[in-house]
Every structure is written in C-alpha cells, then in structure tokens.
C-alpha positions, 0 to 999 in steps of 0.5 A, spaced: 691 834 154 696 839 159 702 842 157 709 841 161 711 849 162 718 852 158 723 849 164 728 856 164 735 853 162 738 852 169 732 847 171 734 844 165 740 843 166 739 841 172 734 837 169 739 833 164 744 832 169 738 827 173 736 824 168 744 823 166 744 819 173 739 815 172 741 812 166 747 810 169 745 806 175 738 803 171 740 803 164 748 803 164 747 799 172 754 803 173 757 805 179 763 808 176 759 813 172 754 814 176 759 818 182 761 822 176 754 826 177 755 828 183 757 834 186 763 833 191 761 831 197 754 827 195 750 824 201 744 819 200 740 817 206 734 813 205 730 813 211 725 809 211 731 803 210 737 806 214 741 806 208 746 810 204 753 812 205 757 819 206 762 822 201 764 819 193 768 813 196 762 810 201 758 813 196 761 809 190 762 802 195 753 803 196 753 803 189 757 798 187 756 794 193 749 794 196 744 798 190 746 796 183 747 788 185 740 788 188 736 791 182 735 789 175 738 794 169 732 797 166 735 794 160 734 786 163 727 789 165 723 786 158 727 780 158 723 774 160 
C-alpha cells in the first residue's frame, strides 16, 4: 500500500480550495458558489469542445447556463 506524501501547507491550501470548487458544481450544482473560488479574472477553455468563457460575468453565464444544466449533481448520481 503507498502512502500519499506530506502536502506543504500551500499545496494544501490550494488543495482544499479545489476540492471546494468541486463540490460546488458537482454536489451543490451552483454557479453562484462556484464563481466565488476563483480568482479574479478566471478563464476556462476546454479545448477539445471549444468552450469556456472569459472573466466572472461570462464565466457565471457557462456555468449557469451551459455546464451545470447538462450534467447530473453527484448527489442525484446514485438515485435510480
């Protein structure tokens, strides 16, 4: 069995800042509370789709509009 090595305590931070914005869009499916954890200016391209958005204002509009719609909140996901 392997062991995880010691994170320092800015990779942890960094760490539990991303597993933050996780739950917010796949538990809390939220596009209010997932444009709170991230930096000012946020920027996401997903290149293999040729989608994303640039800043919090188009960013919030992908979110809410396009992404969270399309996929299941990790909550629903073991309901039959």
């Amino acid at each position: 069995m392997s062991q995880q090595p010691e994170l320092t305590v800015d990779e942890q931070t960094i760490n539990n800042l991303w597993e933050t914005h996780l739950r917010t869009k796949f538990d809390a499916h939220s596009a209010d509370e997932a444009i709170t954890t991230m930096v000012e200016k946020p920027l996401v391209n997903q290149m293999p789709v040729m989608i994303g958005s640039d800043g919090k204002e188009e960013l919030y509009e992908f979110y809410a509009e396009d992404f969270l719609p399309q996929i299941q909140a990790r909550s629903d996901s073991h309901e039959s």
